[in-house]
N, C-alpha and C positions, 0 to 999 in steps of 0.2 A: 777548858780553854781560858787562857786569862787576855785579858783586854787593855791593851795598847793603844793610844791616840802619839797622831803625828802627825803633822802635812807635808808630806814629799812633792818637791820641785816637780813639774813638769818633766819629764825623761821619755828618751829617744829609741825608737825599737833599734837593737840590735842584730847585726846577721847571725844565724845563726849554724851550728855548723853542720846541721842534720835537721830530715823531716820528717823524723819518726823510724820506725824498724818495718823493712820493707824484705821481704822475703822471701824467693822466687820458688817454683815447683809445678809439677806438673799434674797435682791431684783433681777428683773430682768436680771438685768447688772451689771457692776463691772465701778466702773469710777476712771479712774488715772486723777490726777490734777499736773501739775509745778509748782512752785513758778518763779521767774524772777529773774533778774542777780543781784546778791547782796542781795536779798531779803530772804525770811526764809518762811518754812510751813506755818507759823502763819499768814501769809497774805492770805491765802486759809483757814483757821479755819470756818470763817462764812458758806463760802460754803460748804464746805464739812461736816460737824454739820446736817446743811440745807439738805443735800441729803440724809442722814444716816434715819435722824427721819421724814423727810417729805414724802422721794422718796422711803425708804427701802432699799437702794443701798448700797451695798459695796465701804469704797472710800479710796483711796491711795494717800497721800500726799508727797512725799518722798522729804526728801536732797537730794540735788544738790551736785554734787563732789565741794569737798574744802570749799562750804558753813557754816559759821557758825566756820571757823576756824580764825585762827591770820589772820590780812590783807595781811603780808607777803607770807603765804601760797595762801590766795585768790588769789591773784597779777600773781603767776605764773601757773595759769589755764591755759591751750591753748584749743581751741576751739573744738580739737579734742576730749579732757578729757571733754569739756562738749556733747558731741555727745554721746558718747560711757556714759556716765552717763545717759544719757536718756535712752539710748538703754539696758541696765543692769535694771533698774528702769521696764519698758517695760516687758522686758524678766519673772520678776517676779511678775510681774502684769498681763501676759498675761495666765503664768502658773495658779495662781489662779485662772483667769475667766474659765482655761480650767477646773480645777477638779471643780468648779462649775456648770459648764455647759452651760454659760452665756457668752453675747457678751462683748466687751469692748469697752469703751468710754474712747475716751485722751483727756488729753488739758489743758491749763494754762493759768498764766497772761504774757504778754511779753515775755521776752525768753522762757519760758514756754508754749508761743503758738507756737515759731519757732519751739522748739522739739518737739512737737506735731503734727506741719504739717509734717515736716519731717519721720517722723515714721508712719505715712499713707500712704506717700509715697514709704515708703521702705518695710511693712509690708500690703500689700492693705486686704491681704485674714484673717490679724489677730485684725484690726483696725474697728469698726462700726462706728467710727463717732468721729470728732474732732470738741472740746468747744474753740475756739479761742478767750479770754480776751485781750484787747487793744495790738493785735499784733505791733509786731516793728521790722520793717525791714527798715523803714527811720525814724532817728531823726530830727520830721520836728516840735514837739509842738510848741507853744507859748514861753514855758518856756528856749528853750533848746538856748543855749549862742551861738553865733555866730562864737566862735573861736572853738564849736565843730566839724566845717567844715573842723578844721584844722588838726584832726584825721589824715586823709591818709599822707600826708606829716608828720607829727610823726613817724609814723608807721615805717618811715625806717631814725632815728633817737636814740641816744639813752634816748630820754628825754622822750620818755617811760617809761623809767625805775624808774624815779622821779616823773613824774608826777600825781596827784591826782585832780580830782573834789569832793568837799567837798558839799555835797548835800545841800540843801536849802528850804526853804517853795516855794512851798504848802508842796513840798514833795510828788506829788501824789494824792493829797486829798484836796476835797473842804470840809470835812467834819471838822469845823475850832477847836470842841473840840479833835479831834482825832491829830488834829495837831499839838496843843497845846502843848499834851503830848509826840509826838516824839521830836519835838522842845528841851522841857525839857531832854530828852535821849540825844539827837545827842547831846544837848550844853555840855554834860562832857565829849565828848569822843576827841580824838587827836588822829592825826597818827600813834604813837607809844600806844596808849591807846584806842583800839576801843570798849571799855565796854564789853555788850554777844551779837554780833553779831548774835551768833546762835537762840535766842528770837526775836529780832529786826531789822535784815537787819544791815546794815552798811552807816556810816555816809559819808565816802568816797568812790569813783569809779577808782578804778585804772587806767588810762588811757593806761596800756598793754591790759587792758581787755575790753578794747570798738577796741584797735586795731584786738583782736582774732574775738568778736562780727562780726565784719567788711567780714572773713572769713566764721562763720557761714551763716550768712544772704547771702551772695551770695552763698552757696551752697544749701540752704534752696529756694531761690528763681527759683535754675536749678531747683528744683523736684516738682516744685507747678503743671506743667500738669500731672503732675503721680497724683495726689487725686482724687481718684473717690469715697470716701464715704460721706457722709452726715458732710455739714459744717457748725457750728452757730459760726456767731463774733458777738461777742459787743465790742464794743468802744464809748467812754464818745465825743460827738462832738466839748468838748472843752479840749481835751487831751492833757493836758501839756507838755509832750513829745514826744508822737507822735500822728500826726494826723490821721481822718478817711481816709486817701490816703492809710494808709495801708491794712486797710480792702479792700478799692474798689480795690486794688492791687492782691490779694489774689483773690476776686471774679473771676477779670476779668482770670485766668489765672488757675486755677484748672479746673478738668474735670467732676466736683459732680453734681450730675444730682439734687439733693436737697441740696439747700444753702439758707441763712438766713440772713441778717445783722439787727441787733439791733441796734442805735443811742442812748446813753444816756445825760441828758438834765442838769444834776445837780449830776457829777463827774468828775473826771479828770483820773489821769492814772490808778491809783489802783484803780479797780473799784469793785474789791472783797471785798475790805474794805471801801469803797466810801459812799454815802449818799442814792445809789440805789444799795446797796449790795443786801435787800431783793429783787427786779425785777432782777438785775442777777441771782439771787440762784433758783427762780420759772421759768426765762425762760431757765437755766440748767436743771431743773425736769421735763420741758415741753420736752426738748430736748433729755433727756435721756428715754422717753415713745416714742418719735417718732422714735428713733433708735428701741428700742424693738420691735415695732409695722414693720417697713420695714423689721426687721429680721425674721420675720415668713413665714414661706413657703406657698404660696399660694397655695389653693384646686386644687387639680386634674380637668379636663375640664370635667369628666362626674357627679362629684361633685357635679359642679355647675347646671348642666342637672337637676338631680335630684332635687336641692335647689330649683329650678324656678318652675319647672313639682309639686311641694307639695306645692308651694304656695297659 
């Protein structure tokens, strides 16, 4: 990532023309998905497509507060406003699954997995099960620059407020046609000219907004013994930004009596959009059947009397 300074005017949220990939059906369960920090719905498209017509599942992609708007706007996100955006997201996701009548499943790519654990956390009796995509609570990848270490001392600076990481290949992706054509996207956009973000994620990372990151993640990481429902990660083993530490992190320290880790062999961090987007979308389908399936209330003990005694 190379590093840009600028100070962008003040700018105005704009409307926008969508609130994410919303997608009706009549399955089992209801599944909400996040997108990641900077990112856009559209990086969940595969999946959730994949769940709708494979699994029958109702799925909820929503925007992320601020997403998709001027960088300006982006930039002054606090950590707090991405909390309480999940938990709004949630709240109307949960309400659906109730007049459905069906359990709900959370979960994202990256920051998209941290509000997802979190909210099992804080919601245990309304949560069946969190999909954790290349969680990140440590920027430890391969890719990630060494002066990102230098986060915390920024932090109480005000070069915050200037500073930018201007994204770079892979970009998330070994998939090298797919990167080709973000390549071509990012190369026209500039600080003051971020193209439609809202479509495409954004070409720069405000470095306020890895300082807020910094806030979530640790408060995300007090609540991980509070999960006690059903937890599946995948993570790419060669995860350009963060690595499988975060999973085993996650493992060792929630309280879910069922947990799963997946290892992927040929992706990097987007792995929703990755070169084994189809093996994550089937072991989501798998995952959202093993949820349904613990949801059911087991037979009465004389039930079972009877089942054996007619055998």
């Amino acid at each position: 990532m190379a590093v840009e300074w600028a100070w962008i005017k003040p700018q105005r949220p704009i409307e926008l023309a969508d609130r994410g990939i919303f997608l009706p059906a009549g399955g089992a369960c209801m599944v909400m998905l996040l997108h990641g920090l900077t990112g856009s719905p559209t990086e969940l498209g595969y999946l959730a497509y994949h769940l709708q017509y494979r699994g029958g599942y109702p799925v909820r992609c929503p925007r992320l507060v601020n997403h998709g708007q001027p960088l300006g706007v982006l930039a002054r996100t606090t950590w707090k406003q991405l909390h309480d955006s999940g938990r709004e997201a949630f709240f109307e996701a949960r309400q659906a699954a109730r007049e459905k009548g069906v359990p709900l499943v959370v979960g994202g790519l990256s920051l998209g997995a941290v509000l997802s654990l979190m909210l099992a956390a804080e919601f245990p009796d309304d949560v069946a099960g969190v999909a954790c995509l290349s969680p990140t609570l440590f920027y430890d990848g391969w890719n990630v620059p060494w002066y990102h270490k230098l986060i915390p001392l920024v932090d109480y600076t005000p070069l915050k407020y200037f500073t930018y990481f201007r994204e770079d290949e892979p970009y998330g992706l070994k998939d090298e046609a797919l990167r080709r054509k973000i390549a071509a996207q990012y190369g026209k956009t500039s600080l003051r000219d971020g193209g439609d973000p809202a479509a495409l994620g954004y070409a720069h990372f405000p470095v306020r907004l890895f300082c807020e990151m910094r806030r979530l993640i640790a408060h995300c990481k007090s609540l991980l013994p509070e999960v006690t429902c059903p937890v599946l990660l995948i993570q790419a083993e060669h995860d350009d930004m963060t690595s499988p530490r975060n999973s085993q992190f996650i493992l060792d320290r929630i309280n879910s009596s069922w947990r799963e880790l997946i290892l992927l062999k040929q992706s990097y961090h987007v792995v929703s959009a990755d070169l084994e987007r189809a093996t994550v979308a089937v072991n989501l389908q798998r995952f959202c059947e093993t949820v349904v399936e613990l949801q059911q209330p087991e037979p009465p003990a004389d039930a079972l009397v009877d089942a054996a005694a007619n055998a």
